[in-house]
C-alpha positions in Angstrom: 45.4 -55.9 -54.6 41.9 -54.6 -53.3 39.5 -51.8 -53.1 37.4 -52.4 -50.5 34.0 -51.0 -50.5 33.4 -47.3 -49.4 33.6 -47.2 -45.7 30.5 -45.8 -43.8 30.4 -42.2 -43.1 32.4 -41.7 -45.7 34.9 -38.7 -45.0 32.9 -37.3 -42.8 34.2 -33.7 -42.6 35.3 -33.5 -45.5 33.2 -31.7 -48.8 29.7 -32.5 -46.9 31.1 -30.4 -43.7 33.4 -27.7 -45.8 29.6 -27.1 -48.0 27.1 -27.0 -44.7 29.7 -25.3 -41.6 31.1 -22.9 -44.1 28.2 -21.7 -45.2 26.4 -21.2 -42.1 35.3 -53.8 -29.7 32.9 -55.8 -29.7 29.9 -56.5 -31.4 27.1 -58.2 -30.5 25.7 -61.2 -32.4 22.2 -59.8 -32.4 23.7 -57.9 -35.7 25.4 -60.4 -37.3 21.9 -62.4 -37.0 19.7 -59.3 -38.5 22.7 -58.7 -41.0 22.3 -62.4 -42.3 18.5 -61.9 -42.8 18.7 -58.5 -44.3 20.8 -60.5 -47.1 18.9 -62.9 -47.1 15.5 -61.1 -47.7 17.1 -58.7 -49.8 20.3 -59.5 -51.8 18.8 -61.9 -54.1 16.1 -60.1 -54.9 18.2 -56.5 -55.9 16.4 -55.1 -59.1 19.2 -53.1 -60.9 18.1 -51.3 -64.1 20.2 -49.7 -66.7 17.0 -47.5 -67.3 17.0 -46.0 -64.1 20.8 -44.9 -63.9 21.2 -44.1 -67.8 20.2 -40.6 -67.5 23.2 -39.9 -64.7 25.7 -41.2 -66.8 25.6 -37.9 -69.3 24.5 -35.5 -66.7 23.0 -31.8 -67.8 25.2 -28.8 -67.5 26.4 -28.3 -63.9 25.3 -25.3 -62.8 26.8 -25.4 -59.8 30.8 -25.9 -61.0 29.6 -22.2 -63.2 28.3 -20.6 -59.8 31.3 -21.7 -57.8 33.8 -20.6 -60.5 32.2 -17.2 -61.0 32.9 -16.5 -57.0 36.2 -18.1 -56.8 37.2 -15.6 -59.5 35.5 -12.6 -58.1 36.8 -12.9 -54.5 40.0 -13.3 -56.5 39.9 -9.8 -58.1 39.0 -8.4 -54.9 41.9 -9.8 -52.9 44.3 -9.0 -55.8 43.0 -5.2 -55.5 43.2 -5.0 -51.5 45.6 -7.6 -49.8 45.9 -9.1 -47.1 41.5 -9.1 -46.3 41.0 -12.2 -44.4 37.2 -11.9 -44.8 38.0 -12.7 -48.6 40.2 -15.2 -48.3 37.9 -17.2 -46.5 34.9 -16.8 -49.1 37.7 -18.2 -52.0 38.2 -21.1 -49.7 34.4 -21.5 -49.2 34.1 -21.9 -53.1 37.7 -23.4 -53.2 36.4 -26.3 -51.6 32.8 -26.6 -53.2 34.9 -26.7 -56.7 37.2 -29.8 -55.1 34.0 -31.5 -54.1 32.5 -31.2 -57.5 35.4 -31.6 -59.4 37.6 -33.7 -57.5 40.4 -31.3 -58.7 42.8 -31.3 -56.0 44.3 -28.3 -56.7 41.4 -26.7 -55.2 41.6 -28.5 -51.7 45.6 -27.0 -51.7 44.1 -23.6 -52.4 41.5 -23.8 -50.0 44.1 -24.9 -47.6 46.2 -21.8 -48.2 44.0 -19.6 -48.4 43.1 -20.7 -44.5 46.0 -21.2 -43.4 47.1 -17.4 -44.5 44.0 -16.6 -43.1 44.4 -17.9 -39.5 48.7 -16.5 -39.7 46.6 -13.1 -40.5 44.7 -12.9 -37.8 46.9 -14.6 -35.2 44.8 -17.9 -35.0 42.4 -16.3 -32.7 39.2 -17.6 -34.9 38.0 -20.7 -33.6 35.3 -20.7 -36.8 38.8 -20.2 -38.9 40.2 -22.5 -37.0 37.8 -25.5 -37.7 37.7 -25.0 -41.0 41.4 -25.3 -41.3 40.9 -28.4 -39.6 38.4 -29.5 -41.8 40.9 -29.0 -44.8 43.8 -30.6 -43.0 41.2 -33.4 -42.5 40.8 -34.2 -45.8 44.3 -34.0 -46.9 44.6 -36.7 -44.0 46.7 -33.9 -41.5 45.2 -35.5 -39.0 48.1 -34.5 -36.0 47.8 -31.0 -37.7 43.7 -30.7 -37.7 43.8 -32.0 -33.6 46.2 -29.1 -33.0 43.7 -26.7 -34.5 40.9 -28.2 -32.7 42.7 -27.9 -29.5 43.5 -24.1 -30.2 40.2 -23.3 -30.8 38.9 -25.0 -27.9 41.0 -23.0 -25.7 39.3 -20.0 -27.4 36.0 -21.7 -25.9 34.0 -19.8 -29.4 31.2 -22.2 -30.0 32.7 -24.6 -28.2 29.5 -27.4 -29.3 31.2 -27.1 -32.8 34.6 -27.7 -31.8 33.9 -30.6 -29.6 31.9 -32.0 -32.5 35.0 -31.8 -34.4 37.0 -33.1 -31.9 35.2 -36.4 -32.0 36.1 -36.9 -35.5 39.8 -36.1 -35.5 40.2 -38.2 -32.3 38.4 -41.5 -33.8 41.1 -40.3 -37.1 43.9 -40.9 -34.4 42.3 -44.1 -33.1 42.1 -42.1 -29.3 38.8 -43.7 -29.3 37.9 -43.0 -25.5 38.6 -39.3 -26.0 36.4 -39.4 -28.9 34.0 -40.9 -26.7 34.0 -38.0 -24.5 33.9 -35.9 -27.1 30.7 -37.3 -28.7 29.4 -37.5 -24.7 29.5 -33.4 -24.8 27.1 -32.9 -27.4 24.6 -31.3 -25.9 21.9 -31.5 -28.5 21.1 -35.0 -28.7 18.9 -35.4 -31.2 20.7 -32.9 -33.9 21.8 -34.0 -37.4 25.5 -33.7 -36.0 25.4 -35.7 -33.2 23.3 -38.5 -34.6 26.0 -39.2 -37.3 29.0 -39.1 -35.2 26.7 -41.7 -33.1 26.2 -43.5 -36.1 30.0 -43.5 -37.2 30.8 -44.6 -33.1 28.3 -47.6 -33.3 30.0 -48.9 -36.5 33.4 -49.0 -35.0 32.3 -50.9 -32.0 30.5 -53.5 -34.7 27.1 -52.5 -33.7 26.0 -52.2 -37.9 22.1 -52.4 -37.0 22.3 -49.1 -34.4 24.9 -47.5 -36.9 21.8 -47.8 -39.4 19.3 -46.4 -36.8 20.5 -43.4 -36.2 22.0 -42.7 -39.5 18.3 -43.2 -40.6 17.2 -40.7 -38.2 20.2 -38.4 -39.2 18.0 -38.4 -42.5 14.5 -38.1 -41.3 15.7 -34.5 -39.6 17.6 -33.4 -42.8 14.3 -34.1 -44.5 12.6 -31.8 -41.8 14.7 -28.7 -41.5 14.6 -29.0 -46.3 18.5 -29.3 -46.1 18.9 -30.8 -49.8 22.8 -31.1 -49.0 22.1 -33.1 -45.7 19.8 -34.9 -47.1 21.8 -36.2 -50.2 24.9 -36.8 -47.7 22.5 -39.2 -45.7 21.1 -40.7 -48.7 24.6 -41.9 -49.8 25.7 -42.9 -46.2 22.7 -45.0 -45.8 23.8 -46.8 -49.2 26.7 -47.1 -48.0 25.7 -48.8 -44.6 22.8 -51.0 -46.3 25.6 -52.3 -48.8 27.8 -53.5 -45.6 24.3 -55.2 -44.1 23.8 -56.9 -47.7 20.9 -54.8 -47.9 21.5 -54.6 -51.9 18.2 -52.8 -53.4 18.0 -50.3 -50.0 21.6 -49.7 -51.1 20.9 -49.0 -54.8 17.5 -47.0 -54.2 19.4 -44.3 -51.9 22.3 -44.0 -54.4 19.3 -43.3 -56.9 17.8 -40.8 -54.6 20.9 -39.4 -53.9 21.2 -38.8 -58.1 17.5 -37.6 -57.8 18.5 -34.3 -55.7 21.8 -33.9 -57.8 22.3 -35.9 -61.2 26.5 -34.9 -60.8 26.9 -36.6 -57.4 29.9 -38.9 -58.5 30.0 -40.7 -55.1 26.5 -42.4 -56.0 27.3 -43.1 -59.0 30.5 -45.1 -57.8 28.2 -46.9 -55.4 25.8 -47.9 -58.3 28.9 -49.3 -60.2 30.6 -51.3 -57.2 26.6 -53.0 -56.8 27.0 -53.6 -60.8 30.3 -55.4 -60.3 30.5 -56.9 -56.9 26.7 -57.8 -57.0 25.6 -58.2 -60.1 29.1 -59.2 -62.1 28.3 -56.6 -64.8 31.9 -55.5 -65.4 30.6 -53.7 -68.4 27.8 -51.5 -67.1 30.3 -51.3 -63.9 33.1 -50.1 -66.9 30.3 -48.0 -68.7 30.0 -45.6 -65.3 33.5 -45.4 -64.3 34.4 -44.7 -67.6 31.6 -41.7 -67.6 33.4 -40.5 -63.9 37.0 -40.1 -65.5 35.8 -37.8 -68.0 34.0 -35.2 -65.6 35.7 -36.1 -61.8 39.4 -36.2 -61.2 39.5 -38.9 -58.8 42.3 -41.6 -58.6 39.9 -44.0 -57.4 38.3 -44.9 -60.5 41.6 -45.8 -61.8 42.4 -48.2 -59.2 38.5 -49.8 -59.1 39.4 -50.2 -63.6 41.8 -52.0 -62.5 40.6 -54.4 -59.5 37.6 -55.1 -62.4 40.3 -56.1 -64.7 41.8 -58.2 -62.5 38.5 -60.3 -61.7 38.4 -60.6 -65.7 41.6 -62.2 -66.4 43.0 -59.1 -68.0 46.2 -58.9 -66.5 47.3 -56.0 -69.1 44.6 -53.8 -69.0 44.9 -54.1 -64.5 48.4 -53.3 -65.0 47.7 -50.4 -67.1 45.1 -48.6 -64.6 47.4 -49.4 -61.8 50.1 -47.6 -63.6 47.9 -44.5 -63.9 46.4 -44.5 -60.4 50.2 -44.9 -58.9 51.4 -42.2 -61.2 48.5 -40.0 -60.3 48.8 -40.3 -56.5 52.5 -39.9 -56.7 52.2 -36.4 -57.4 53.3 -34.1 -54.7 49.5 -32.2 -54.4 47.9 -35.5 -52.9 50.6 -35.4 -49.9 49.4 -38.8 -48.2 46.1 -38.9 -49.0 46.4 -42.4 -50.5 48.7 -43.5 -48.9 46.6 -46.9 -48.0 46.4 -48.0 -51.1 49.6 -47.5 -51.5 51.3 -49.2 -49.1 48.8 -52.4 -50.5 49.9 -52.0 -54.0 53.9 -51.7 -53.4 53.4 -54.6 -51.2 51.2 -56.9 -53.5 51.9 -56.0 -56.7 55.2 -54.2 -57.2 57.0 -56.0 -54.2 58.9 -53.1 -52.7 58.3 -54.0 -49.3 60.8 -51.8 -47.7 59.4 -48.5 -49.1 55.1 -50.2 -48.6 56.8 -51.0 -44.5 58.2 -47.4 -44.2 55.1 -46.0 -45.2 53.1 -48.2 -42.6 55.4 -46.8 -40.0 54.4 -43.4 -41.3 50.8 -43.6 -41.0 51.1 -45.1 -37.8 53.1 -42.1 -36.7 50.5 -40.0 -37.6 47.7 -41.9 -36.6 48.0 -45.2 -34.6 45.0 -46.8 -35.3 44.0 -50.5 -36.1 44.0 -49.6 -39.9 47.4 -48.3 -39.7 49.1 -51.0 -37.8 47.0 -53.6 -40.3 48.8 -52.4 -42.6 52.2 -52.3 -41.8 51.5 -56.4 -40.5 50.3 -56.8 -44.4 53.5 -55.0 -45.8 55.4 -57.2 -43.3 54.3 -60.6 -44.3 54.3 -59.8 -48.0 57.9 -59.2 -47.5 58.2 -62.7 -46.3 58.4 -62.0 -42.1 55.5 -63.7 -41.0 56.3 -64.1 -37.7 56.9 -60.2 -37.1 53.7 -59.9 -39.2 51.7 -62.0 -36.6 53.2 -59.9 -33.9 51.9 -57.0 -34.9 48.5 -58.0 -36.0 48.0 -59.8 -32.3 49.0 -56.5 -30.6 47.3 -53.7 -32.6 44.5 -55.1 -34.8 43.0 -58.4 -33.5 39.6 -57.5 -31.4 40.2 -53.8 -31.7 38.7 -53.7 -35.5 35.8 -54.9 -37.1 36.3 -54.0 -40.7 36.3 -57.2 -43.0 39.7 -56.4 -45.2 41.5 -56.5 -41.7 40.0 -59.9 -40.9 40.9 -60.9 -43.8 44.7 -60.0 -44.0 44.5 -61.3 -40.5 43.1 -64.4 -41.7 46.0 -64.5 -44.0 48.6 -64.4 -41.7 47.4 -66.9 -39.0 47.3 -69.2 -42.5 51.4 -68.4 -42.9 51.7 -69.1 -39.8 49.9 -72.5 -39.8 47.0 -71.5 -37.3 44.1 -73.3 -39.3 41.6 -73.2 -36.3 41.9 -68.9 -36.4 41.4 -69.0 -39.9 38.4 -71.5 -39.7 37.0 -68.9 -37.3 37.1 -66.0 -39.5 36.5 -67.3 -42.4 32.4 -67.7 -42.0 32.4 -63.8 -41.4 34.7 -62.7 -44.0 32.2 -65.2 -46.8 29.6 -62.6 -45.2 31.3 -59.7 -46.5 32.4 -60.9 -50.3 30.3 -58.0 -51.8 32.0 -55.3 -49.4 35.4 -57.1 -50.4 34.5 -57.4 -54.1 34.9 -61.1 -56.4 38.6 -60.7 -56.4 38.9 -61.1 -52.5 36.0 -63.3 -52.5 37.9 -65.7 -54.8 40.7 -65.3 -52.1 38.1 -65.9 -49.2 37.6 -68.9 -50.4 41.0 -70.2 -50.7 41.5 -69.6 -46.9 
């Protein structure tokens, strides 16, 4: 079991795009070259300080979570009074979804989800700006085949079509239709917005090009800092993290988390960036530990359950791993999360609980909804874990080999040309996959190295 590092442009419709619309393959070896010296200049070097994150870690009252509360509950009282007004079912999704992003409660994502999809059954889906944010919430909640049919009804109501073939772009790359993404992103007309440079961003890191993915990503920034949009600008701060931490750019990655923390001390998606640098980086389990342990209390994610236990696991501690396994299955078995997890998932029955059938039917699931590299990846890892390696190399030849850069797919490829005795593939990914050890964390690395 694994949990790889956060992926760049991380969810990127989800609470970022809900907050701001609301309320308003090949690469080339030219970045594999400016990767290795970026790591090289600035991995060893990282300064992490306790000092300069301690302050996060007990955060002051969040005055936000009071403000989104208060309007959930008066939009509340007024539907309650007068039913059926769509106008006010909107506005409680609008602080619905706020309240999931800062609490990671997802009880509020299935409100805000009901609450649109009453309101678009209300007024006969003839909305597009209803529509999108419907699609936005199905996003989240991984509906992908549901938020493209949304998309395409309110295209055909042509309402601000710039917004809808924004959102297009992101649903299709979610399906793995990558050249109708492509056109998508191609229709943009304003070129040099905040929107379109992160979707360019996002396209240039699925085609492996990390360097340009940083390029515009950093120009995605410099024009939130121009139009004063503290929410934009926070979103790119952690982004850039993100992306720095793939180029082994450690201290770039840890000083935007911080200034992420800067513009909001409750941002619990910095915070979890600063603790995977602590333990993949720096092998501090324990300050890793001290700020996960500080998350559970005040964010109600599963992931820092499942990242307890990948740390116990690098520690020898096969109880305590077993025991935050336990807790992140039984949390993300509950009906609300639908198949929001169902990745990890499909990983964990495979590798650690061994029941393959139910990880391979799973696979087939996602890859029903969404036929993408990823999904197929993962129903060749199910398949070899249940002993069919041939079948398992099948699969990861016709879906996932050259159509993926992401290093945990090159390494469960890796994996599978070793059980099926192809040394020479696995000597060639192997150099590569010792490249991304801190985006796979110790406990692959240790893996890595057995190749």
């Amino acid at each position: 079991m694994h949990l790889a590092y956060s992926s760049p442009v991380h969810i990127l419709i989800a609470s970022l795009f809900f907050t701001v619309l609301f309320s308003c393959q090949q690469g080339d070896t030219d970045t594999k070259e400016d990767r290795k010296d970026h790591s090289a200049s600035n991995t060893k070097n990282a300064a992490i300080a306790r000092a300069d994150y301690a302050m996060y870690l007990q955060p002051k009252n969040n005055n936000e979570l009071e403000k989104q509360q208060k309007e959930y509950a008066f939009w509340e009282a007024k539907i309650e009074k007068t039913p059926g007004q769509f106008p006010w079912l909107v506005k409680m999704a609008i602080a619905a979804n706020k309240l999931f992003d800062i609490t990671g409660d997802v009880k509020y994502l299935n409100l805000a989800n009901d609450h649109l999809e009453s309101t678009n059954k209300i007024n006969n889906r003839s909305s597009s700006d209803n529509l999108r944010s419907l699609a936005r919430c199905y996003i989240t909640q991984h509906r992908f085949k549901d938020s493209h049919q949304a998309l395409l009804d309110a295209e055909e109501l042509g309402e601000k079509i710039d917004e809808t073939n924004k959102m297009l772009f992101d649903v299709n790359m979610e399906l793995g239709d990558y050249e109708t993404a492509e056109t998508y992103l191609n229709k943009i007309k304003e070129k040099s917005s905040f929107d379109h440079l992160i979707r360019k961003s996002k396209w240039e890191d699925h085609n492996g090009n990390l360097d340009k993915a940083i390029t515009y990503m950093e120009s995605a920034l410099k024009n939130a800092k121009l139009q004063k949009n503290e929410t934009l600008t926070l979103w790119s701060y952690t982004n850039l993290a993100d992306y720095y931490g793939h180029a082994g750019r450690i201290e770039d990655s840890y000083n935007n988390y911080l200034k992420a923390l800067a513009i909001n001390p409750n941002d619990a998606y910095a915070m979890k960036g600063i603790a995977w640098i602590l333990y993949s980086h720096q092998k501090d389990t324990a300050g890793a530990k001290e700020i996960l342990n500080a998350l559970i209390k005040r964010h109600d994610s599963p992931d820092y359950f499942l990242l307890r236990s990948e740390i116990a696991e690098y520690e020898g501690n096969e109880a305590e791993k077993n025991k935050w396994l336990d807790m992140y299955l039984e949390k993300i078995n509950k009906p609300e999360y639908g198949v929001m997890y169902n990745k990890y998932k499909i990983e964990l029955l495979a590798e650690e609980k061994g029941d393959f059938q139910t990880a391979k039917q799973l696979a087939k699931d996602e890859i029903e909804m969404r036929p993408t590299p990823q999904s197929y990846d993962l129903l060749a890892w199910a398949t070899l874990k249940a002993g069919e390696k041939k079948e398992a190399l099948s699969i990861i030849e016709r879906h996932v080999v050259n159509k993926s850069f992401e290093p945990a797919l090159l390494y469960h490829t890796a994996e599978i040309y070793k059980a099926n005795g192809n040394k020479k593939k696995v000597d060639e990914f192997k150099p590569e996959l010792l490249e991304s050890v801190y985006e796979l964390g110790p406990v692959m690395g240790k893996r890595i190295e057995l190749l």
